[in-house]
C-alpha positions in Angstrom: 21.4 -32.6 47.7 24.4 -34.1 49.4 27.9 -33.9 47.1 25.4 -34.3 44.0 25.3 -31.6 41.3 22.8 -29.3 41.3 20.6 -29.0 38.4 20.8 -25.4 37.1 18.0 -24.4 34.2 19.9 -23.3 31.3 19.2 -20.3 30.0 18.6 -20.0 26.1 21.5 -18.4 24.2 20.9 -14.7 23.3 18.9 -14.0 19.7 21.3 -12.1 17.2 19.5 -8.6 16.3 18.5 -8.8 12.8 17.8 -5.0 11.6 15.1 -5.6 8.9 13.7 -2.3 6.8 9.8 -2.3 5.7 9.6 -0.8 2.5 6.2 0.0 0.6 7.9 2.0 -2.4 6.2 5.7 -1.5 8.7 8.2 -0.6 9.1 7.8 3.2 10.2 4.2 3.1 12.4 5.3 -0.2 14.1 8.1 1.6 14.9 6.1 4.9 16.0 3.0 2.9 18.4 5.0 0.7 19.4 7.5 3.7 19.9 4.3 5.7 21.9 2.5 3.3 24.1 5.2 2.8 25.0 5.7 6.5 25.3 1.5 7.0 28.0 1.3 3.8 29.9 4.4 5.9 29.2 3.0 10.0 27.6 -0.7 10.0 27.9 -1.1 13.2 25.8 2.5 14.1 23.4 1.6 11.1 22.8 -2.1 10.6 20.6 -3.4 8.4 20.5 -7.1 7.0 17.3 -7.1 4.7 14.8 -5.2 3.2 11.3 -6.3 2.7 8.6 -5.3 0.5 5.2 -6.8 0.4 3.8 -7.1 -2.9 -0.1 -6.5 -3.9 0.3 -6.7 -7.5 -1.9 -3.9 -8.4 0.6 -1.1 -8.0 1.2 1.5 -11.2 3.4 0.3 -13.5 5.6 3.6 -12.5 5.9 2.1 -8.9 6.6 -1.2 -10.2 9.8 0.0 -12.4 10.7 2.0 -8.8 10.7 -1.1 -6.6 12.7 -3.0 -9.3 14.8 0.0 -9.0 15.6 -0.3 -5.5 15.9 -3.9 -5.2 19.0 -3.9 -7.5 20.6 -0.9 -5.2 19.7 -3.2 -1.9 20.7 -6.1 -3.6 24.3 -4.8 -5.4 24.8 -3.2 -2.1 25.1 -6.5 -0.5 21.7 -6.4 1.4 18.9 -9.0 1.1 15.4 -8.3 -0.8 12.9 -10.2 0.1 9.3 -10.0 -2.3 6.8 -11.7 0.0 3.2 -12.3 -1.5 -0.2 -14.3 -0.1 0.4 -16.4 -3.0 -3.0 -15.6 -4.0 -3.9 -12.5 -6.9 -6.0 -9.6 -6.2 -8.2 -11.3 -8.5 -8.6 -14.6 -7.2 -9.9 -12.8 -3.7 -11.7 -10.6 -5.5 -13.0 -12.7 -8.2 -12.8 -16.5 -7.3 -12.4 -17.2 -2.9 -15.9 -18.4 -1.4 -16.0 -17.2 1.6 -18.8 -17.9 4.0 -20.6 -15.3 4.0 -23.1 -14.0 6.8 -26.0 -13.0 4.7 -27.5 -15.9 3.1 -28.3 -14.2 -0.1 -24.9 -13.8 -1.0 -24.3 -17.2 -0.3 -23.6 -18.4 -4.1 -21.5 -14.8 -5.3 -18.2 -16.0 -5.5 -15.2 -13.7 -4.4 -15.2 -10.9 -1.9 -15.5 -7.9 -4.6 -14.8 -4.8 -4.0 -12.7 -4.0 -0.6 -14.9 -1.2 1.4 -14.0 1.2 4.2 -15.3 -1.0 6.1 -14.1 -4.5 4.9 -10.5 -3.7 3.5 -9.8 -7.2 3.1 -6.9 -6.5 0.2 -4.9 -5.0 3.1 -5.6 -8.1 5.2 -5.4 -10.2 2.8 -2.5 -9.4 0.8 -0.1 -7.6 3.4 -1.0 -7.8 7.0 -1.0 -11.7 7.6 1.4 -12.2 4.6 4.1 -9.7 6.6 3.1 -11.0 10.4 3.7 -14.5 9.1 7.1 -13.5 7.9 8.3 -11.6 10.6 6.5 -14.0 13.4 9.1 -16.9 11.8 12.1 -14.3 11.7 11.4 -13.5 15.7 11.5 -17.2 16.2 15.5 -17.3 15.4 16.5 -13.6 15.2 16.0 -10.5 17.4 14.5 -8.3 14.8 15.0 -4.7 15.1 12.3 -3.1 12.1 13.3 -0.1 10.5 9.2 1.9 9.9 9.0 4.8 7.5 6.8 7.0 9.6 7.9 10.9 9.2 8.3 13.2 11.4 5.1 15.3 11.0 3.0 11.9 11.4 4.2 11.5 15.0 0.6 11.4 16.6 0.5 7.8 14.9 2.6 6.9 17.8 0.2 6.7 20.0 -1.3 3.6 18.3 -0.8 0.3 19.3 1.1 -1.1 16.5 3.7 1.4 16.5 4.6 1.1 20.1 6.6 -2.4 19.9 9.5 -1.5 21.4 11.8 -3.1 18.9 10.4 -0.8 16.5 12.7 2.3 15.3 11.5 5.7 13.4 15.0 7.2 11.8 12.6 9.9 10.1 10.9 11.1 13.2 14.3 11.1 15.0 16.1 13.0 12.0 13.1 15.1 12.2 12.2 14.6 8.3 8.9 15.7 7.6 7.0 14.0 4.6 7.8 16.8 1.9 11.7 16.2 3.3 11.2 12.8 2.0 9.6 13.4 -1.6 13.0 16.5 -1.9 14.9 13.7 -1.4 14.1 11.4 -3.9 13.8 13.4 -6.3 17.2 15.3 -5.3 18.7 11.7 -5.8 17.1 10.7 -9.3 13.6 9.4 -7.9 10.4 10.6 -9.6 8.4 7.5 -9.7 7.3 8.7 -13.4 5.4 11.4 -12.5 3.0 9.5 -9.6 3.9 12.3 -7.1 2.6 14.9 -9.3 -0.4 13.4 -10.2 -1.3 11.6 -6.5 -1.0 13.0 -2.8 -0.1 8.7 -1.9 0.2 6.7 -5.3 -1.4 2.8 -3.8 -3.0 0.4 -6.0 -4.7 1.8 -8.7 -7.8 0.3 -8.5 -8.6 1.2 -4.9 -12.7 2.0 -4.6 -11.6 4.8 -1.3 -9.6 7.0 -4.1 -11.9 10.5 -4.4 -12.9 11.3 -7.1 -10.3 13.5 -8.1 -8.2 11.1 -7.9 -9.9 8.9 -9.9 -10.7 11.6 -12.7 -7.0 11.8 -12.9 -6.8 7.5 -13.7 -9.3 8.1 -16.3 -7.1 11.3 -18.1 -3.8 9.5 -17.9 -4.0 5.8 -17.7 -6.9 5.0 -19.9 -5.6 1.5 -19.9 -5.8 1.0 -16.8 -9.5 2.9 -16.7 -10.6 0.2 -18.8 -9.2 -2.6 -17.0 -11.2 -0.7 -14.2 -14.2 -1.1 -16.2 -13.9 -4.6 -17.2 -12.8 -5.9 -13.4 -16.6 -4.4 -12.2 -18.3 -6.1 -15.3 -16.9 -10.0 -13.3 -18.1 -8.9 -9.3 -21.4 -8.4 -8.1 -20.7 -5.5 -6.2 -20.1 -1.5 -6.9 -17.0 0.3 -7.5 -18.1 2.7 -5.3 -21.0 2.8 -3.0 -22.8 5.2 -5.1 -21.3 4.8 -8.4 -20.0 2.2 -10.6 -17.4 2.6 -12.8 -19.7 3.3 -15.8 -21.6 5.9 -14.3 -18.6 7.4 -12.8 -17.2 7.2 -16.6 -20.9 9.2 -17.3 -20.3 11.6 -15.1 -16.7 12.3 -16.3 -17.7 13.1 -19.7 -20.4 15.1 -18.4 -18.4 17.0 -16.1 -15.9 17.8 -19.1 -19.2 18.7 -21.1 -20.3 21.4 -18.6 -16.6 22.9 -17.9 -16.6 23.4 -21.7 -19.5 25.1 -21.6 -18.6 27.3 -18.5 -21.0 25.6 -16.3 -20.3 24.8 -12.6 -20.5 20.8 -11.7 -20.7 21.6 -8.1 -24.4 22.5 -7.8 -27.8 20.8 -7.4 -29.0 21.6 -11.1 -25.8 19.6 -12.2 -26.4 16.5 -9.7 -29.9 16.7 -10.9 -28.7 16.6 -14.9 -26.6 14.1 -13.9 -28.7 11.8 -12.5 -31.1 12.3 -15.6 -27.7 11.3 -17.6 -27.1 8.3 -15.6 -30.5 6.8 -16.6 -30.5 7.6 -20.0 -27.5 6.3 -20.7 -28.8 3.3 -18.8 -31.6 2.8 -20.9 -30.1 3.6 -24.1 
């Protein structure tokens, strides 16, 4: 274009990078978060990290509860921003209250989804997934964001899935080489116990999770009775099962009947007890 300017496209200013940390409260985020934020006070500009985020369900033990309280005050004095994010909705209003539209005609008029299943986990899609891909889709909008994930060094093979492959994505643990029992040492080498959870739980989540074995959920019923009957009572207002083959009632059944039979030096691994139990079960039911 004669002696006229040429029109050049302007190019977009370069995104800051914006190191954000996930933190779920178990002891591989805790160990990275703390490990991290000790190196960032001594080399910011080797470990950055401008926020912290945790993603709250509202249905963790009261333990984990007192340890994310913990931690946000040691982000937060440290001079690094927490940031609680939440659907906005309870646990029990999904479970209890949201009509969805459901498929199968007969359950058409049951309000709220229930129980979460293997197969439908909607508390995790609910209450974390979009509720964190919402947040950090509007942080990528302005900011470069560089995510700190908690995966350990002898869960490496999870890798190879597709959600752990975004290349702004960094694993301090794997590269450290910290193994999950590294992680736990850790904590509790620097005055975190979580109130016992690790003792009692190979992964303390939400303590009314239906996937919980039943160890696990012997082990709710011996040492948070409150919570056991807030278990109860929760499966009194659905219209589906705790568990596929039990509900909470007949799991509390076969708890007491379990403790019966160990008293008695009987085994409650065999056919003759599944067959007593299920005669238990249905008296109990008809009593």
């Amino acid at each position: 274009m004669g002696g006229g300017h040429q029109l050049q496209r302007l190019r977009p200013p370069p995104r800051p990078e914006y190191w954000v940390l996930s933190l779920s409260g178990g002891k591989d985020s805790t160990a990275l978060g703390l490990e991290w934020l000790t190196r960032h006070q001594a080399d910011p500009s080797t470990y950055p990290l401008d926020e912290v985020i945790y993603c709250d369900v509202g249905m963790e033990f009261p333990q984990m509860v007192e340890h994310i309280n913990r931690l946000e005050a040691i982000f937060t004095d440290a001079g690094i921003k927490f940031t609680r994010l939440s659907s906005g909705k309870s646990f029990e209003y999904w479970m209890f209250e949201y009509q969805p539209k459901k498929r199968n005609p007969e359950l058409q008029y049951l309000k709220g989804k229930s129980w979460p299943t293997s197969r439908v986990r909607w508390c995790t899609g609910e209450l974390k997934q979009k509720v964190v891909s919402r947040y950090f889709k509007d942080l990528r909008n302005r900011k470069t964001v560089i995510q700190l994930v908690a995966l350990a060094a002898d869960e490496e093979y999870r890798l190879e899935r597709k959600n752990n492959q975004d290349p702004n994505h960094r694993h301090p643990l794997i590269e450290w080489g910290w193994k999950e029992a590294d992680c736990l040492k850790y904590c509790y080498d620097h005055g975190f116990d979580w109130g016992g959870l690790y003792e009692l739980f190979r992964r303390p989540s939400c303590w009314c999770c239906p996937l919980q074995p039943l160890a696990e959920l012997r082990i709710l019923r011996k040492n948070f009775p409150d919570l056991w009957e807030r278990l109860k009572d929760m499966e009194h207002r659905t219209w589906n099962t705790f568990k596929e083959f039990y509900t909470v009632d007949q799991l509390e059944i076969r708890f007491q009947f379990e403790e019966e039979r160990i008293a008695q030096g009987k085994p409650i691994n065999t056919r003759e007890f599944h067959r007593e139990l299920k005669k238990r079960i249905k008296e109990c039911e008809q009593a």
